[in-house]
C-alpha positions as CSV (number, residue, x, y, z in Angstrom):
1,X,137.8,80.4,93.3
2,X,134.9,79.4,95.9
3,X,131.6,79.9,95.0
4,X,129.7,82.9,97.2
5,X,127.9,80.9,100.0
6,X,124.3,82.4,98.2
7,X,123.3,85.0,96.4
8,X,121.3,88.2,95.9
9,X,117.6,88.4,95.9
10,X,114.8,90.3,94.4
11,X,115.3,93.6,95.5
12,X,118.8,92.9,95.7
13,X,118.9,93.0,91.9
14,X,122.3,94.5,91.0
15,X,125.1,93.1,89.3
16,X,127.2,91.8,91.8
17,X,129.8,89.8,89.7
18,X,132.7,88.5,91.7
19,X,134.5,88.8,94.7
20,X,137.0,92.0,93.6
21,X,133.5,94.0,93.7
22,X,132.5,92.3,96.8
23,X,135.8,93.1,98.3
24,X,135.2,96.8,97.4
25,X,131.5,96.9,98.8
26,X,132.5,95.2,102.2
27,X,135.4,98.5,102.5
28,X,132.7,100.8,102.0
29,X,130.4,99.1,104.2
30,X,132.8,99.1,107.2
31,X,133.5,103.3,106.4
32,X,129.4,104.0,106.0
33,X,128.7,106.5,108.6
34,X,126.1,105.0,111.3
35,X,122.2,104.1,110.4
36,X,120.2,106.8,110.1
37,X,116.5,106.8,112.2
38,X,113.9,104.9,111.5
39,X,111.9,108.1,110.2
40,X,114.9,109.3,108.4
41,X,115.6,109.1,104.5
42,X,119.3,109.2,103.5
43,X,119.4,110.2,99.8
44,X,122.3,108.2,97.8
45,X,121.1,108.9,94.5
46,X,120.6,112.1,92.8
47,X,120.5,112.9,89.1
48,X,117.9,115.7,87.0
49,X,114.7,114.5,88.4
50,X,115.4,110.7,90.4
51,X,116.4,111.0,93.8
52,X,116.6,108.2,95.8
53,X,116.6,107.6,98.8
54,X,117.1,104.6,101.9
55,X,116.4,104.4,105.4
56,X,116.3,101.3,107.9
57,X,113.4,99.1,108.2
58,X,112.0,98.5,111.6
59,X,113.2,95.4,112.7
60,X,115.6,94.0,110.2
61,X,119.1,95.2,109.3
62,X,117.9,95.8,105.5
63,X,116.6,98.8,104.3
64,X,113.8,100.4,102.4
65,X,114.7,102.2,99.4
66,X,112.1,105.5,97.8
67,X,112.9,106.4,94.5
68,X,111.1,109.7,92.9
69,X,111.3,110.5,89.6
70,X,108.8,112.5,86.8
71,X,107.8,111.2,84.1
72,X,106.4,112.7,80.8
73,X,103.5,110.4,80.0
74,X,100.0,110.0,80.7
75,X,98.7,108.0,83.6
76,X,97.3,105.3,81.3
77,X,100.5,104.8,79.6
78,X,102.4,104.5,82.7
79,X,99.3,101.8,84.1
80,X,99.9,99.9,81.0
81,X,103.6,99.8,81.7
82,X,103.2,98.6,84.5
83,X,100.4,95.7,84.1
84,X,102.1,94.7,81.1
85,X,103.9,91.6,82.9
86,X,105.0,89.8,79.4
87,X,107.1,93.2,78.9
88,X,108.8,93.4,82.1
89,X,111.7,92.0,81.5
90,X,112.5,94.8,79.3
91,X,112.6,97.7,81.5
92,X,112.8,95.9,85.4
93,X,116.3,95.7,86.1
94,X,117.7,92.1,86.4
95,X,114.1,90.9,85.8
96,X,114.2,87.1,83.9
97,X,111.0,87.5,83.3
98,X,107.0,87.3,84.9
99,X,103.8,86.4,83.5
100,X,99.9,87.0,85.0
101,X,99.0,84.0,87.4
102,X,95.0,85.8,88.6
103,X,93.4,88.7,87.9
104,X,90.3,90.2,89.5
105,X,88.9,92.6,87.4
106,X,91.3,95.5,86.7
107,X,92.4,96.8,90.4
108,X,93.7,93.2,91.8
109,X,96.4,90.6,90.1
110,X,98.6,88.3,91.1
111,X,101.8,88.0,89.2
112,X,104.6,85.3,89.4
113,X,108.1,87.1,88.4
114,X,111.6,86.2,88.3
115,X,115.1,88.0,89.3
116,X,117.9,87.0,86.9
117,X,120.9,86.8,89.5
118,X,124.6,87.1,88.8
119,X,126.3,84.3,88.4
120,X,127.6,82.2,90.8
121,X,124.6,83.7,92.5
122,X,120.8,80.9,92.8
123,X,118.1,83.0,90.7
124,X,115.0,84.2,93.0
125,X,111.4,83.9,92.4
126,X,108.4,85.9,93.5
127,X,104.9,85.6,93.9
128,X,103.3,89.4,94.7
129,X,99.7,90.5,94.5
130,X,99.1,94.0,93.2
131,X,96.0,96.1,94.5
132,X,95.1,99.4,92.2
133,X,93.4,102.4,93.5
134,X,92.7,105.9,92.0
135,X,91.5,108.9,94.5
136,X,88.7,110.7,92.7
137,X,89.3,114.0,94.0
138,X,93.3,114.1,93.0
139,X,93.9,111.3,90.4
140,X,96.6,110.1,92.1
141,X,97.4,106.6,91.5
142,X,98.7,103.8,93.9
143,X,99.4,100.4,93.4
144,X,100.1,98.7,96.8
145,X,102.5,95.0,96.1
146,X,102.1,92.6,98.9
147,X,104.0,89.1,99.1
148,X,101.9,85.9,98.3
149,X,105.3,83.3,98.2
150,X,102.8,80.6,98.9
151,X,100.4,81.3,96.4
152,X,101.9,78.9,93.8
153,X,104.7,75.8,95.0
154,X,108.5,77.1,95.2
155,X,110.2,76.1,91.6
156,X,113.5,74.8,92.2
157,X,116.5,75.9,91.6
158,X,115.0,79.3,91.9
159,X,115.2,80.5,95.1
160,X,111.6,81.8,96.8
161,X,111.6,85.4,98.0
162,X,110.3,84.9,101.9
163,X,109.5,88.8,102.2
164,X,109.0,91.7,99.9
165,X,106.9,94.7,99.5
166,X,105.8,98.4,98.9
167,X,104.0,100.6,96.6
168,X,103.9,102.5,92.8
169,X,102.6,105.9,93.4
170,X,101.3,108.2,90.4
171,X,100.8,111.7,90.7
172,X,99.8,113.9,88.0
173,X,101.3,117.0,87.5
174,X,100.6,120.1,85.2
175,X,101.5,120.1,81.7
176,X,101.8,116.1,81.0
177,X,103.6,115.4,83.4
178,X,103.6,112.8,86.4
179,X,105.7,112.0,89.7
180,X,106.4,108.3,90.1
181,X,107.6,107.0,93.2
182,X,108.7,103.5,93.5
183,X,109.2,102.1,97.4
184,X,109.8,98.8,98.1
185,X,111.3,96.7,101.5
186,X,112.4,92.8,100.7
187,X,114.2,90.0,101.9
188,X,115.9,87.9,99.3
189,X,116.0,85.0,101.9
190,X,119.3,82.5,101.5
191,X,122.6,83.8,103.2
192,X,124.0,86.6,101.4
193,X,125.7,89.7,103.5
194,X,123.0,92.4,104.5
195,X,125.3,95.3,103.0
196,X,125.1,93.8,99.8
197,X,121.7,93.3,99.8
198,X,121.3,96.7,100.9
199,X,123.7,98.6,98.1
200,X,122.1,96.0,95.5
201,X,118.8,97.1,96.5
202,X,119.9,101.1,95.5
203,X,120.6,99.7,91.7
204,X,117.6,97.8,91.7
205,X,115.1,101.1,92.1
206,X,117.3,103.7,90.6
207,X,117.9,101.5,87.1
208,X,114.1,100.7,87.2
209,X,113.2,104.1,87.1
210,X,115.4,105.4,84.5
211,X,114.7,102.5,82.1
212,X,111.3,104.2,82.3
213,X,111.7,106.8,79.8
214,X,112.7,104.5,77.5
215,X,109.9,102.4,76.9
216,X,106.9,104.7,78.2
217,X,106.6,105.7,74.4
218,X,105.4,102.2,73.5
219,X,101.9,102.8,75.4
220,X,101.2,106.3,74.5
221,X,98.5,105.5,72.9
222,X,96.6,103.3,76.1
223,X,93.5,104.2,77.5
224,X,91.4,102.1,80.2
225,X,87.6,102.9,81.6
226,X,89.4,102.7,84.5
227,X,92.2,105.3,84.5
228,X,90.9,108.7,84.8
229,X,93.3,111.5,83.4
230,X,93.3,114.8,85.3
């Protein structure tokens, strides 16, 4: 059997694992109903508290995918999660892995991370820089992830990720609780169909957010100067 002529990228992180599946995902592509606006979100996934959601992205066939979920934690457990970039591979989805490249103080860092394709499929690389914020008045949280793919030389055979980006929001809610909303748009670069990009990026957020749970107990005891509880 041929080899797929690339593979997925690094929001296009699910398992893809042959060409039966592929098969299957090109029949649904061709019976999906028509895009939806711009402005639009199309929820795909809903279960208990995660919804997500996927609309187009202006000027590129991919899409950019929203998932919301609540989490019971405190808002300095769920920063430590998420800074924590020698325990991402644990709870990412397909993540092989990231490690801290800079950090400025606690609200800036650049971090070098790395998508553990499917075989037959070229593993991708990314280099993202993440911006912290806190508004006083609500305590909500949001960490803004830009692409830096230059910041560092491409490592071959991995397979640098041209475009990617979005947000981690945090909102506090009563009674221990918080909202997190995870939104991200990317490119995985190399030639690999748009539709499977697109349905791989739907895995990607909705298996992020409910490996959360799972390993948010592991910071409960965090606290930084620098995240302020409601």
């Amino acid at each position: 059997m041929a080899a797929l002529p690339d593979d997925c990228g690094p929001i296009a992180l699910a398992a893809v694992s042959g060409w039966r599946l592929l098969a299957v995902l090109l029949l649904l592509a061709a019976l999906a109903p028509a895009p939806v606006l711009a402005s639009d979100w199309e929820t795909v996934v809903e279960s208990g508290d995660l919804r997500v959601q996927r609309r187009p992205y202006p000027g590129s066939a991919l899409q950019e995918i929203r998932g919301v979920t609540r989490i019971e934690a405190s808002l300095n457990a769920i920063m430590a999660l998420l800074k924590d970039a020698g325990f991402n591979q644990e709870w990412v989805y397909r993540s092989g892995g990231a490690k801290l490249l800079q950090e400025n103080g606690y609200a800036q860092a650049y971090v070098y991370g790395i998508v553990d394709a499917p075989w037959p499929m070229h593993d991708r690389d990314t280099v993202v820089r993440f911006d912290y914020q806190q508004q006083a008045a609500t305590g909500i949280i949001t960490i803004t992830i830009s692409n830096f793919p230059e910041f560092i030389p491409a490592s071959p055979p991995y397979v640098r990720v041209p475009d990617f980006g979005g947000f981690w929001q945090l909102r506090p809610e009563a009674d221990g609780w918080v909202e997190v909303t995870y939104q991200v748009y990317g490119d995985p670069g190399g030639r690999i169909p748009v539709w499977v990009a697109n349905y791989a990026a739907v895995t990607s957020v909705t298996n992020t957010l409910q490996n959360i749970p799972e390993v948010i107990d592991r910071y409960r005891d965090a606290h930084s100067p620098f995240v302020q509880e409601p």
